[in-house]
N, C-alpha and C positions, 0 to 999 in steps of 0.2 A: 888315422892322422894324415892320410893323402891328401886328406882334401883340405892340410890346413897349409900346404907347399904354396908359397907366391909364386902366380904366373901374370904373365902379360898378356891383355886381351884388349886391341885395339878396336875403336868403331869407327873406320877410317870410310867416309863415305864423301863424295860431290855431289855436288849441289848447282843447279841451274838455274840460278834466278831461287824462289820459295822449294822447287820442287829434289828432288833426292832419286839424282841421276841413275848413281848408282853407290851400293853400302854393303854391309855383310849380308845379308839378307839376300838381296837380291843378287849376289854374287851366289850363293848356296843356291836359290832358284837355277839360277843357268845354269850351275854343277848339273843339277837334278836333271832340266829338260835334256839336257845333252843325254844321259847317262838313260834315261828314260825314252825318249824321243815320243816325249807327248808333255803337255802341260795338265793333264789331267790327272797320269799318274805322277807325275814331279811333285804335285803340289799333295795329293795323295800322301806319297814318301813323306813327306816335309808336317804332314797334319794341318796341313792348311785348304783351306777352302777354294774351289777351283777357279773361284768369281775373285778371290784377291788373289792368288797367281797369276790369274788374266790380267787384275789392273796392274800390278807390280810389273808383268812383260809389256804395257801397253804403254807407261809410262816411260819404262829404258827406249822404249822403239818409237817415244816422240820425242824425248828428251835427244838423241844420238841423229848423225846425220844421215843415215842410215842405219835399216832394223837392226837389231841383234839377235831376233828369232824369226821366223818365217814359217808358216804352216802350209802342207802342200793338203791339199783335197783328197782323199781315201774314196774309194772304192768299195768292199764288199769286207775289207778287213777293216776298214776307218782309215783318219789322214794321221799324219806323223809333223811332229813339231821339230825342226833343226836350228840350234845357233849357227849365227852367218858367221862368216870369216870375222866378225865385227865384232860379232858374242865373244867367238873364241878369245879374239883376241884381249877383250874387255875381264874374261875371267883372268886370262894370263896376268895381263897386267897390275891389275887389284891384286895377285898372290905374292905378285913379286914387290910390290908396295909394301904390302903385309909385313914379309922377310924382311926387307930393308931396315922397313920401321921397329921392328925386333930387336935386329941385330943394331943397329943405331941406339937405344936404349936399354941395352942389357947390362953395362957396367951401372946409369942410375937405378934400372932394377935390382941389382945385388944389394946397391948401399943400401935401398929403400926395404929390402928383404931382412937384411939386417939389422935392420929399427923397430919389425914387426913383433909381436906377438904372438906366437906363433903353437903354443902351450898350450 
């Protein structure tokens, strides 16, 4: 019956002109590169395809004023993919939007839990 519990699951994402700056998705991407420090296994981790990882980072790194990942050139082990200070910050941010927006909507979540179905 866990899985019949109400929770709050936002798709809080920006939007630049048509395109989609940045969203959950690609928040979870840049968790990964970080944590990874390559976009091959990030997107790996994630079951996604290494060619839409790419576009998904090529996209934040035209949309933003500067990149959010940057790739340095490897040697005899390969290169390594890092968020910029701009990534980091860009994930911080979105988490902390997240939480807000949580905690901002938890009293109409209860009412709204309350009304559910839940049997």
């Amino acid at each position: 019956m866990e899985d019949r519990i109400p929770k709050l699951q936002f798709r809080l994402r920006v939007l630049v002109g048509t395109e989609i700056a940045i969203g959950p998705g690609k928040v979870d991407l840049l968790e990964a590169i970080g944590a990874a420090g390559s976009i091959s296994a990030a997107a790996k981790a994630m079951g996604m395809s290494y060619r839409r990882a790419w576009l998904l980072v090529d996209t934040m790194n035209r949309c933003f004023e500067m990149p959010v990942v940057t790739a340095e050139a490897g040697g005899a082990s390969g290169g390594r993919t890092r968020l910029t200070p701009l990534g980091a910050e860009i994930v911080h941010r979105y988490r902390s939007m997240q939480a807000n927006a949580a905690s901002a909507a938890a009293d109409d979540l209860a009412a709204l839990a309350a009304l559910l179905r839940l049997k």
